[in-house]
N, CA, C and O atoms as CSV, one atom per row, in Angstrom:
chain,resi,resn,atom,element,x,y,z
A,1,UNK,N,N,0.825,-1.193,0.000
A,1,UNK,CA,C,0.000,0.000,0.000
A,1,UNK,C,C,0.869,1.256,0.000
A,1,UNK,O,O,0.673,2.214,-0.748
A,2,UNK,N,N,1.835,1.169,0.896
A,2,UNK,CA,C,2.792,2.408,0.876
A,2,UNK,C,C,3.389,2.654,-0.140
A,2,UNK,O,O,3.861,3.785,-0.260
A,3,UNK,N,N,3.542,1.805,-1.064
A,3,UNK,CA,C,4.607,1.856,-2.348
A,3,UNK,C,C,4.146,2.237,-3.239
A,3,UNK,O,O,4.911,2.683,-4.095
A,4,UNK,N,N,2.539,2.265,-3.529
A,4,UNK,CA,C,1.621,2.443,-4.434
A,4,UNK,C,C,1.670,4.166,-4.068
A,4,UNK,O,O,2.106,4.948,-4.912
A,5,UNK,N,N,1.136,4.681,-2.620
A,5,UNK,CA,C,1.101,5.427,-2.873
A,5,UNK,C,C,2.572,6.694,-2.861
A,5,UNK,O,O,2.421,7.718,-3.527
A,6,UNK,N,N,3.522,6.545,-2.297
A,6,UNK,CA,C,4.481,6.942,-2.541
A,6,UNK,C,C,5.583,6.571,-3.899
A,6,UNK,O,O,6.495,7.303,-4.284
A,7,UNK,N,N,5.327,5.677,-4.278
A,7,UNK,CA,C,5.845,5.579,-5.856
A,7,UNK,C,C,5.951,6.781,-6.976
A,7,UNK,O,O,6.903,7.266,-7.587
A,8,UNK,N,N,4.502,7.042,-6.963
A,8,UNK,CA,C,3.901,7.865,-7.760
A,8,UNK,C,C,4.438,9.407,-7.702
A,8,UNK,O,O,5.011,10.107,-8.536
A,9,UNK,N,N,4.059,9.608,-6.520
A,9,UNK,CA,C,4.629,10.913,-6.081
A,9,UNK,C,C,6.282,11.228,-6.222
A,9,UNK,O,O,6.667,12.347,-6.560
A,10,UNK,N,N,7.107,10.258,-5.965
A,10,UNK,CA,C,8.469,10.329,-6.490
A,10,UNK,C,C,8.718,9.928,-7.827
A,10,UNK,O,O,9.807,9.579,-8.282
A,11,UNK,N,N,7.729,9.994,-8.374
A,11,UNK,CA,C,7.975,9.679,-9.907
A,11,UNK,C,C,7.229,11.117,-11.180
A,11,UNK,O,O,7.295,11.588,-12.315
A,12,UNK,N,N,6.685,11.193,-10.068
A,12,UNK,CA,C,6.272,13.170,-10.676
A,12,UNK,C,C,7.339,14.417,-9.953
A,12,UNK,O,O,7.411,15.644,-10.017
A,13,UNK,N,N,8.071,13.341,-9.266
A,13,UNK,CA,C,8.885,14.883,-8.616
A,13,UNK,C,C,8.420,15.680,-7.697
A,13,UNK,O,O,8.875,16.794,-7.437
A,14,UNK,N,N,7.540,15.171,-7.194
A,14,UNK,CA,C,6.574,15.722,-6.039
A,14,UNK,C,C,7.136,15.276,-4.302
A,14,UNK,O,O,6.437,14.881,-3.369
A,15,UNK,N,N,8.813,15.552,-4.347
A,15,UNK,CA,C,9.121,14.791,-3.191
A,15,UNK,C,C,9.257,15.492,-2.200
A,15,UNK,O,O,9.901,14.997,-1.275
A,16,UNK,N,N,8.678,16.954,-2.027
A,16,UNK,CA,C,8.001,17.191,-0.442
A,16,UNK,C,C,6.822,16.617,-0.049
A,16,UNK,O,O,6.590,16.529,1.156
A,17,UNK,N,N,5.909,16.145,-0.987
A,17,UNK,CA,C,4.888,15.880,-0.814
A,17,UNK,C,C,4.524,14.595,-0.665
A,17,UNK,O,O,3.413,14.203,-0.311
A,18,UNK,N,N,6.128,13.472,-1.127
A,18,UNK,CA,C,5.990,12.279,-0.532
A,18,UNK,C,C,6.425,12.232,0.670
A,18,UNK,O,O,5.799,11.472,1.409
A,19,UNK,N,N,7.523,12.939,1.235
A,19,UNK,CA,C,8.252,13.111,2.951
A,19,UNK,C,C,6.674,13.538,3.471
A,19,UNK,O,O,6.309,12.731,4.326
A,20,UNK,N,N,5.895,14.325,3.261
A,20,UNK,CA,C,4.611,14.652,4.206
A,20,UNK,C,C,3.856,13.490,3.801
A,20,UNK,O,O,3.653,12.771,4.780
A,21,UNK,N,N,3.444,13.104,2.911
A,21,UNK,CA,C,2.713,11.634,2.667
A,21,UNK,C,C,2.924,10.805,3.644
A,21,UNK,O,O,2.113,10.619,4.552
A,22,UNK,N,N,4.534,9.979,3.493
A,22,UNK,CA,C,5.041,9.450,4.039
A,22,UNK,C,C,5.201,9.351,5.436
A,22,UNK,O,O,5.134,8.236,5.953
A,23,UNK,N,N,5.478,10.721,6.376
A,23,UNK,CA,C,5.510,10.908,7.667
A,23,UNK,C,C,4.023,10.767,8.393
A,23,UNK,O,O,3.857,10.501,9.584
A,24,UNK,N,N,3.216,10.949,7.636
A,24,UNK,CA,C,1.692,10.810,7.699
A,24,UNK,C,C,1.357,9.347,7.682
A,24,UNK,O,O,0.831,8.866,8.686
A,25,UNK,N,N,1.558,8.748,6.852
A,25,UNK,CA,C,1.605,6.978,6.993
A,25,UNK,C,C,2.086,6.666,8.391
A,25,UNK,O,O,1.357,6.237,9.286
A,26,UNK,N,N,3.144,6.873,8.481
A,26,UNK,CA,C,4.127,6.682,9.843
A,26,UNK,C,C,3.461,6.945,11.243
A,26,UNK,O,O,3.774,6.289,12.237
A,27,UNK,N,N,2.656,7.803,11.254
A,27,UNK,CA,C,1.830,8.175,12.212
A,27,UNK,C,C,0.338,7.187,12.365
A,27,UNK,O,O,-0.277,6.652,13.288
A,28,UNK,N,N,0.262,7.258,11.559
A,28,UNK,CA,C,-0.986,6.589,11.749
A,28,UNK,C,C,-0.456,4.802,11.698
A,28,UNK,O,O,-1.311,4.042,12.154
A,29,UNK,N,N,0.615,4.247,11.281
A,29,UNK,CA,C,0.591,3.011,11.699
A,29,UNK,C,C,1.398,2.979,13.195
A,29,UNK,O,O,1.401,1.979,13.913
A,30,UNK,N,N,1.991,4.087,13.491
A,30,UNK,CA,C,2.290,3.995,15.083
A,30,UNK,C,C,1.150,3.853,15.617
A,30,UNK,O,O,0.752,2.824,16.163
A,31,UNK,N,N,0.305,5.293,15.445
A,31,UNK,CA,C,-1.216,5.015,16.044
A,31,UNK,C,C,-1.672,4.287,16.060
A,31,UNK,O,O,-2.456,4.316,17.009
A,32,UNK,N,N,-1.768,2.967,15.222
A,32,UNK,CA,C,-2.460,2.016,15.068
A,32,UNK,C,C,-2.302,0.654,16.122
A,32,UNK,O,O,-3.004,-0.120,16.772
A,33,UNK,N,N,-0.618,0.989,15.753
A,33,UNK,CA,C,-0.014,-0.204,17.295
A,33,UNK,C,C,-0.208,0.208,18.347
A,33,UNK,O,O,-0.163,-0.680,19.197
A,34,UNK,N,N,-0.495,1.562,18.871
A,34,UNK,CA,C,-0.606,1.859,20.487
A,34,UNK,C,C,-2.231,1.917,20.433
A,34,UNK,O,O,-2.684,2.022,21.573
A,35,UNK,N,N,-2.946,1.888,19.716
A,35,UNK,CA,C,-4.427,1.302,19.775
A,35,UNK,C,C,-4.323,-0.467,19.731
A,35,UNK,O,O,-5.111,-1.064,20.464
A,36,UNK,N,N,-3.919,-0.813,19.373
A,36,UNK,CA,C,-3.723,-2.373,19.167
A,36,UNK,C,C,-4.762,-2.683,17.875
A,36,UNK,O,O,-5.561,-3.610,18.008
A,37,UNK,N,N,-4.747,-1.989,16.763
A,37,UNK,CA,C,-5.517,-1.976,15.963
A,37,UNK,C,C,-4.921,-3.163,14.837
A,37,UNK,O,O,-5.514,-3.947,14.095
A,38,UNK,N,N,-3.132,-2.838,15.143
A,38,UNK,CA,C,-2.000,-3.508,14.070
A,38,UNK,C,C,-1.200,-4.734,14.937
A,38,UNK,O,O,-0.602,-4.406,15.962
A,39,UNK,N,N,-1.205,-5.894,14.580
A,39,UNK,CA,C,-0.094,-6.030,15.139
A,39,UNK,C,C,1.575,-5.846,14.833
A,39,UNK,O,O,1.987,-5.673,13.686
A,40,UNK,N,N,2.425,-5.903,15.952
A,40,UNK,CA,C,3.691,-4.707,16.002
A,40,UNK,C,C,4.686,-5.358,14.598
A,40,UNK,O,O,5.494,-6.287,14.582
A,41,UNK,N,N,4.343,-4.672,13.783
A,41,UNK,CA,C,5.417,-5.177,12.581
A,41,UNK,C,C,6.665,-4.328,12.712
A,41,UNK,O,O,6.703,-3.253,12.114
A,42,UNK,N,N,7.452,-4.638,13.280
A,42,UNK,CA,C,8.373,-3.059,13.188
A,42,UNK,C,C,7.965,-1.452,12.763
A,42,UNK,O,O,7.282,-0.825,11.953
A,43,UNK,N,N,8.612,-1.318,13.563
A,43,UNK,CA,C,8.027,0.310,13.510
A,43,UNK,C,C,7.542,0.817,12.531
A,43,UNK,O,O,8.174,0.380,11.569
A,44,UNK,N,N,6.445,1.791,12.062
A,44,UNK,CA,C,6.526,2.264,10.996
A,44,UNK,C,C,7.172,3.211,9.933
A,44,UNK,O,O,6.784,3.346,8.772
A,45,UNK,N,N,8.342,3.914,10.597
A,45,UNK,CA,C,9.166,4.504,10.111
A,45,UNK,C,C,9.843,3.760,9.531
A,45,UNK,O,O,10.280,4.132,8.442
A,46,UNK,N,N,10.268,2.124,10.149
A,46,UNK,CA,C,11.206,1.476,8.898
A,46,UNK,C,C,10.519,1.206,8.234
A,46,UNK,O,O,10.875,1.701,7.165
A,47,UNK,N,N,9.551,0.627,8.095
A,47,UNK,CA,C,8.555,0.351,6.987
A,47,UNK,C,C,8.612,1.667,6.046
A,47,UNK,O,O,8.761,1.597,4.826
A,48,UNK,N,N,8.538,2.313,6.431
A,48,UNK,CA,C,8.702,3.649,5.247
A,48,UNK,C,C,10.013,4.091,4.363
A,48,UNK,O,O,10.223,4.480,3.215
A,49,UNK,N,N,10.628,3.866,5.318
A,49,UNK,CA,C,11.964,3.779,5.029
A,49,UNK,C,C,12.294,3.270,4.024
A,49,UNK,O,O,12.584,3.772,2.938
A,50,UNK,N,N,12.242,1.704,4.533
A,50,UNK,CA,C,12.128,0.531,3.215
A,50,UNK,C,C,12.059,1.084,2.250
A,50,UNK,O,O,12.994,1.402,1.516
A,51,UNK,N,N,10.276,1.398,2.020
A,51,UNK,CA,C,10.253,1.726,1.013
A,51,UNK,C,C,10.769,3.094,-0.310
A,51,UNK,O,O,10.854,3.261,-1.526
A,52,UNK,N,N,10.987,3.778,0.966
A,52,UNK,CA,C,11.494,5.164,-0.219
A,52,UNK,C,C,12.583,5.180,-0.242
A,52,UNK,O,O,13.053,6.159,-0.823
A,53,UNK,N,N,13.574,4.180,0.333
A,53,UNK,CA,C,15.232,3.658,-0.198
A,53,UNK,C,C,15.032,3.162,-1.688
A,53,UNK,O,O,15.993,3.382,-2.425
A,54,UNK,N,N,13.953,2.536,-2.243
A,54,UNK,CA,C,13.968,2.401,-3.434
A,54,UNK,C,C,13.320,2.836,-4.457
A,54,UNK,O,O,13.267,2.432,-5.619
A,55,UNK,N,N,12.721,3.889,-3.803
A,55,UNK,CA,C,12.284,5.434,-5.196
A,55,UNK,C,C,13.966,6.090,-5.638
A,55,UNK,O,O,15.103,5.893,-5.209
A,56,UNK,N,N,13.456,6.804,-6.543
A,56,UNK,CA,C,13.700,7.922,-7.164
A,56,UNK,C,C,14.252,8.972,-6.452
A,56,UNK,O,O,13.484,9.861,-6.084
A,57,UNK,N,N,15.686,9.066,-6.124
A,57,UNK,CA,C,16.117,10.520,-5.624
A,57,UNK,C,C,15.699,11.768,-6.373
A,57,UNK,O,O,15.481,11.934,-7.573
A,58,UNK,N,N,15.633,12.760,-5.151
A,58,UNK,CA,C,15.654,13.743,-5.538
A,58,UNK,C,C,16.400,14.682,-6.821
A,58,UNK,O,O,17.606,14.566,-6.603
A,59,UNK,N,N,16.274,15.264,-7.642
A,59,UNK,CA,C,17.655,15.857,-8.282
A,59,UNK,C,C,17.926,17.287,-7.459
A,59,UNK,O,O,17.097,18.070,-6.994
A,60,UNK,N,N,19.356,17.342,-7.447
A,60,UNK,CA,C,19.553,18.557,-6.856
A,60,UNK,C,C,19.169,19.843,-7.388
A,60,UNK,O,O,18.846,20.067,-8.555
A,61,UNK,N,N,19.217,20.472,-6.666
A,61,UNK,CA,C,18.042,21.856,-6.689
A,61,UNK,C,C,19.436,22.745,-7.217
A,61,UNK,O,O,20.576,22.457,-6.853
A,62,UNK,N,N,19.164,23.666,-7.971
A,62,UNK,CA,C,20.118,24.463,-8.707
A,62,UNK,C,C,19.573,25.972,-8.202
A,62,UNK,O,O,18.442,26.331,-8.529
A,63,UNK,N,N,20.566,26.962,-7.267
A,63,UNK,CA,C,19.865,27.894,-7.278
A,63,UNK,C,C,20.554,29.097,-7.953
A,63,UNK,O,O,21.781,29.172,-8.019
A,64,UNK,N,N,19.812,29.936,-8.401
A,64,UNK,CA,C,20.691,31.369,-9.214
A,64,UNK,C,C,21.411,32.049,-7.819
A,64,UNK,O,O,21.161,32.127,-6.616
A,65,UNK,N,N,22.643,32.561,-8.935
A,65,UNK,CA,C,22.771,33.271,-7.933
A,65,UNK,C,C,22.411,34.477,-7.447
A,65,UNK,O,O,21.505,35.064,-8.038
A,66,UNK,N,N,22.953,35.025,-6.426
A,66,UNK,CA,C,21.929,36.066,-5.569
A,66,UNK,C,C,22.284,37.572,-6.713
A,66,UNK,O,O,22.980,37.691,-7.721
A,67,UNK,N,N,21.411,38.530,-5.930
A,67,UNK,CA,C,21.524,39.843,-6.901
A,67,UNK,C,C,21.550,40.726,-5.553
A,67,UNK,O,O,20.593,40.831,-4.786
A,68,UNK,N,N,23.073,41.474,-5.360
A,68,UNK,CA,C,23.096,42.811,-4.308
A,68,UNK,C,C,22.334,43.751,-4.441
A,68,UNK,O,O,22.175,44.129,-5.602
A,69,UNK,N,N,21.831,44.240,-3.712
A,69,UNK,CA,C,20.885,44.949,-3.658
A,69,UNK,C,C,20.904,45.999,-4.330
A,69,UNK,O,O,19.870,46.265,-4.943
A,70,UNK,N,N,21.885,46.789,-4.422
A,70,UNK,CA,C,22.442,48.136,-5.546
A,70,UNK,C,C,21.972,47.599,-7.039
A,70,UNK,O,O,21.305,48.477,-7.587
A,71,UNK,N,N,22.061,46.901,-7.523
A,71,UNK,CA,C,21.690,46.209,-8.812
A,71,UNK,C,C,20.124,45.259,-8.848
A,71,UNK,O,O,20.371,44.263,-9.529
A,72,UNK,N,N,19.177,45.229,-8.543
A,72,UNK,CA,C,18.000,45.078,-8.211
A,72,UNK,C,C,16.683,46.082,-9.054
A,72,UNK,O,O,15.612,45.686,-9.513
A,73,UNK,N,N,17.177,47.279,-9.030
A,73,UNK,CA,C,17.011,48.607,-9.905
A,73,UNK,C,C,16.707,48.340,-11.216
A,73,UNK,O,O,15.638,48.375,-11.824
A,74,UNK,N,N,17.985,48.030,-11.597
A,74,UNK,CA,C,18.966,47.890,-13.301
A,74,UNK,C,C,17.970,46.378,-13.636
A,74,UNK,O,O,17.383,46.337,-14.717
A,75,UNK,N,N,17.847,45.303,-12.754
A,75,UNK,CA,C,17.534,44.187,-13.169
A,75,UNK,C,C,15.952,44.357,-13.343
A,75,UNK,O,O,15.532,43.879,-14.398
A,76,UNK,N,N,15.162,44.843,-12.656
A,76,UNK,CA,C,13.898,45.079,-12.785
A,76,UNK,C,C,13.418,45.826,-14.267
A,76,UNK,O,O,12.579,45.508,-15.110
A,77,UNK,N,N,14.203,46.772,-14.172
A,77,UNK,CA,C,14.250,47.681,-15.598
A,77,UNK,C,C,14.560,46.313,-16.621
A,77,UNK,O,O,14.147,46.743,-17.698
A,78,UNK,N,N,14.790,45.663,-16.742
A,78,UNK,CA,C,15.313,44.558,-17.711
A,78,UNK,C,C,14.521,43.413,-17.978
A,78,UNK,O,O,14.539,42.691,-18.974
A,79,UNK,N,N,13.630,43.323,-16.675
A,79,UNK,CA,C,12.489,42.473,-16.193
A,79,UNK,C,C,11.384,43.012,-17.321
A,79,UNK,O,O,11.119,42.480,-18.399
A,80,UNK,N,N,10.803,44.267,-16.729
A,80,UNK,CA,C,10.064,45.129,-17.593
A,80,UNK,C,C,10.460,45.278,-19.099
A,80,UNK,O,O,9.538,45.516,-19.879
A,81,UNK,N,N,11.628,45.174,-19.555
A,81,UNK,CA,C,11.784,45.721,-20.589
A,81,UNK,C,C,11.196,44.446,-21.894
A,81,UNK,O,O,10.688,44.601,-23.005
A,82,UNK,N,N,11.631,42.998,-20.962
A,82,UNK,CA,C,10.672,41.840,-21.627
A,82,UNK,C,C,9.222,42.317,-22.112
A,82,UNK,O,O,8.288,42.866,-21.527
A,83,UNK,N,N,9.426,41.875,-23.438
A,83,UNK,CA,C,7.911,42.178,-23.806
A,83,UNK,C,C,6.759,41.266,-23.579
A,83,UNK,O,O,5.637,41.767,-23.664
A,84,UNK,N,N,6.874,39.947,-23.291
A,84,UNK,CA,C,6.054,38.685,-22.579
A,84,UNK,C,C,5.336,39.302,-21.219
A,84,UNK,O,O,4.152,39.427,-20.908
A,85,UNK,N,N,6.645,39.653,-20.508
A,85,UNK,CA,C,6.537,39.846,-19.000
A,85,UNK,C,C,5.665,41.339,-18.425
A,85,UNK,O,O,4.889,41.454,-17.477
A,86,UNK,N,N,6.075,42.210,-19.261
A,86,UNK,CA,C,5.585,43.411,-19.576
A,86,UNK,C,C,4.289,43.346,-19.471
A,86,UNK,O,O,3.579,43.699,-18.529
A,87,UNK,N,N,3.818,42.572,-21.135
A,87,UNK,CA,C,2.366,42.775,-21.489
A,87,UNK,C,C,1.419,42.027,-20.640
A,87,UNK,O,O,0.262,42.418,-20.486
A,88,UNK,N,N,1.988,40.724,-19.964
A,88,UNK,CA,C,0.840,40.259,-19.150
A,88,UNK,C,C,1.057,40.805,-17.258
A,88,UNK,O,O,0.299,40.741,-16.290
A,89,UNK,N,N,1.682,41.031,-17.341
A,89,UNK,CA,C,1.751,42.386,-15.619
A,89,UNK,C,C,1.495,43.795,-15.693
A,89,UNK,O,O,1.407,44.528,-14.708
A,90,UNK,N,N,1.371,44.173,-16.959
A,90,UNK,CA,C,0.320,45.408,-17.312
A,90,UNK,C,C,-1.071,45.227,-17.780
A,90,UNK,O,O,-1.770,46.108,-18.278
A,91,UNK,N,N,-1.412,43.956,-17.563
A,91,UNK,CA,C,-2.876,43.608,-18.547
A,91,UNK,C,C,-4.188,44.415,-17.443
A,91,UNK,O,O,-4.209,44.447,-16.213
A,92,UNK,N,N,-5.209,45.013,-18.460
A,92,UNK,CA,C,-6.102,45.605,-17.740
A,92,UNK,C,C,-6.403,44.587,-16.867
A,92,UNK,O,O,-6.000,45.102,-15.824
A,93,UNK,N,N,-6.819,43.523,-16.557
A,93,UNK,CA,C,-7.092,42.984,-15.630
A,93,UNK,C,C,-6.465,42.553,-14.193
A,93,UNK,O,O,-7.180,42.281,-13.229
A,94,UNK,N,N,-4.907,42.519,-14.163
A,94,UNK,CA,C,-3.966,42.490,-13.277
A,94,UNK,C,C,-3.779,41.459,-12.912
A,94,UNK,O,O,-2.943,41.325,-12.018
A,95,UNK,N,N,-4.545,40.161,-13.496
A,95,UNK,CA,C,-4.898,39.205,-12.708
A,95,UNK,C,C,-2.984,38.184,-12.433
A,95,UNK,O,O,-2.531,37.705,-11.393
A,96,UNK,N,N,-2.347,38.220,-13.886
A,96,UNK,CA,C,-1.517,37.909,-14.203
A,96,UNK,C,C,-0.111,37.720,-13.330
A,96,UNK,O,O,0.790,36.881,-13.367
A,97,UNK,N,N,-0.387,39.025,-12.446
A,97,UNK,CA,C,1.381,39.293,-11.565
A,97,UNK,C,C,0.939,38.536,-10.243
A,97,UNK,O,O,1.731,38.414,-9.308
């Protein structure tokens, strides 16, 4: 069941949303053993574990680099000067920015 649904999600690239998936599973099959609802299969964190040792890593996150603040000005002007970016953040409606 866990694999089904965490599979998916690391296979769209959606992997904050399998760590909250996931930690969410984890909870509720703890919950389940201190209700006595489950019996104690090892914890549910390894069980989770298990399974997202054999998804899909993450790819690393690439970030730009930063812009000092003195130059922020100049870059905006350059922002604007795009004609894409321009025409739909000036659109009568505003809805766009």
């Amino acid at each position: 069941m866990r694999e089904r649904v965490l599979r998916p999600l690391a296979l769209a690239g959606k992997h904050a949303k399998m760590r909250m998936v996931a930690g969410r599973i984890v909870a509720v099959l703890e919950w389940a053993e201190a209700e006595n609802l489950r019996e104690p299969a090892g914890s549910g964190r390894a069980i989770v574990e298990t399974v997202t040792r054999s998804l899909p890593k993450a790819a690393a996150v690439r970030h730009h680099r930063g812009l000092h603040f003195s130059d922020v000005a100049t870059a905006l002007k350059k922002v604007d000067a795009q004609p894409r970016i321009a025409q739909s953040c000036n659109s009568p409606s505003g809805s766009a920015c």
